[in-house]
C-alpha angles and dihedrals in degrees: 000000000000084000097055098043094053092047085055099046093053093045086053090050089039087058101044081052121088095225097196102043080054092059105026078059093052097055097047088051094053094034099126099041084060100047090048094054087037092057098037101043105009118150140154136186084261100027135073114178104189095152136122094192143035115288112157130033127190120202132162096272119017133019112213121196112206105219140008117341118205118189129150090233147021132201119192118187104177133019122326125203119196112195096190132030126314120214125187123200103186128035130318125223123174115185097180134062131288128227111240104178099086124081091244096066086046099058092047090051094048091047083051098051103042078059097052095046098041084051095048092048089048088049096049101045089053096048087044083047089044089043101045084042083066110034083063090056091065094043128270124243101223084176086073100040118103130191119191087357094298120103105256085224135044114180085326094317114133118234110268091228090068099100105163136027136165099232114173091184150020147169143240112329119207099183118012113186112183126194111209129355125339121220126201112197088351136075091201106057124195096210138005089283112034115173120179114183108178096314093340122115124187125174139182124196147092120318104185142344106316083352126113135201134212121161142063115338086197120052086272121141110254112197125170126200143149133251084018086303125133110229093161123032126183120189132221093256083051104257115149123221108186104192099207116005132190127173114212093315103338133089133217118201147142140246145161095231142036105284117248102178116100114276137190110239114283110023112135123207113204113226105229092194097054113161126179116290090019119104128258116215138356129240111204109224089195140313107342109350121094136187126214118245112214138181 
């Protein structure tokens, strides 16, 4: 009965008192004791405050967080707007569309694009050079082969529109017709026929109007001979030595001494020890018989 009288005496106290004005009163009056334990040790089952400063700032309409924000995972429902660089690590998937219009985007696409195409050239000229590598192999039809519309071989003729080639080496020619001016050993001839064997350089062409010109086109010595034996020999100041030389029939030679060997009429030997009184030269008046010729 105690125990009744007492529960209806406090549920009559507990009606005639205003609840929320009492405890709105007790926490303003300990306001500052409950901010104080809330900042300094505040936790919840899904909340860990372990900073010393502020982090994290919720407004009405945006919540801005002051430094770096880690999460597994992030899901953005409207517009999102980065203000400094953006790095992903992993992959990267858009499923929607890309603006074009700004030079960024340009830039990228041409970057893109300089690197395609760069990568496609390399991969098919290696593919044509592995092809043709083995096309070859099997044996190429240059009867079927055109350049510039015309066959690039007619009954083993070659096309008149190939102009140049690097040859290295040919066979037997028949006809050579040159236009211009032909090197041996050179690419920049001196005259129509420039030949250039180790220093020396011999040319043949023309020197001057109905004049032509064979011989060294550098102070060099030029000699001619036969059986790889000089019978005239020029040297490089322009004096002749002619080693045996005979005018229409007849021969003109030196000795030391009057020539007993058989002549045609009308050689002359020079005496190369000529002294005064002696003659000096012989005239042969026909087979062996030769007359002094005297000052």
């Amino acid at each position: 009965m105690v125990t009744q009288k007492m529960s209806e005496k406090l549920f009559r106290s507990l009606r005639d008192i205003d609840l929320t004005q009492k405890l709105e009163s007790i926490i303003l009056e300990n306001k500052e004791i409950l901010i104080k334990d809330l900042r300094n040790d505040f936790s919840s089952t899904g909340i860990v405050d372990n900073a010393s400063i502020t982090q994290l700032t919720v407004m009405d309409n945006v919540v801005v967080v002051e430094e770096e924000l880690a999460c597994n995972n992030a899901t953005i429902v409207k517009d999102t707007s980065i203000g400094g660089d953006l790095t992903v690590s992993g992959d990267l998937a858009i499923k929607g569309r890309i603006n074009t219009d700004s030079p960024n985007w340009n830039e990228l696409a041409d970057r893109i694009g300089r690197q395609t195409y760069s990568q496609i050239k390399d991969d098919f000229s290696h593919d044509l050079v592995t092809d043709l590598l083995e096309e070859t192999k099997r044996g190429i039809d240059f009867n079927n082969v055109e350049i510039n519309g015309q066959p690039l071989l007619t009954n083993g003729e070659l096309a008149s529109s190939v102009k140049t080639s690097s040859l290295t080496r040919v066979g037997k020619i028949n006809n050579l017709r040159v236009k211009g001016r032909l090197g041996i050993n050179t690419d920049n001839p001196d005259t129509a026929l420039t030949i250039w064997d180790e220093e020396i350089n011999l040319g043949i062409g023309k020197q001057k109007d109905n004049a032509a010109y064979i011989g060294t086109n550098k102070k060099q010595a030029l000699n001619i001979g036969v059986n790889q034996q000089n019978t005239i020999e020029i040297n490089s100041d322009g004096d002749l030595w002619v080693k045996n030389l005979q005018i229409d029939r007849n021969r003109i030679g030196h000795s030391t001494q009057a020539p007993g060997h058989d002549g045609a009429k009308g050689d002359v030997i020079f005496n190369v020890n000529y002294k005064k009184g002696a003659p000096f030269a012989w005239i042969c008046l026909g087979a062996y018989r030769w007359a002094e010729l005297t000052a």
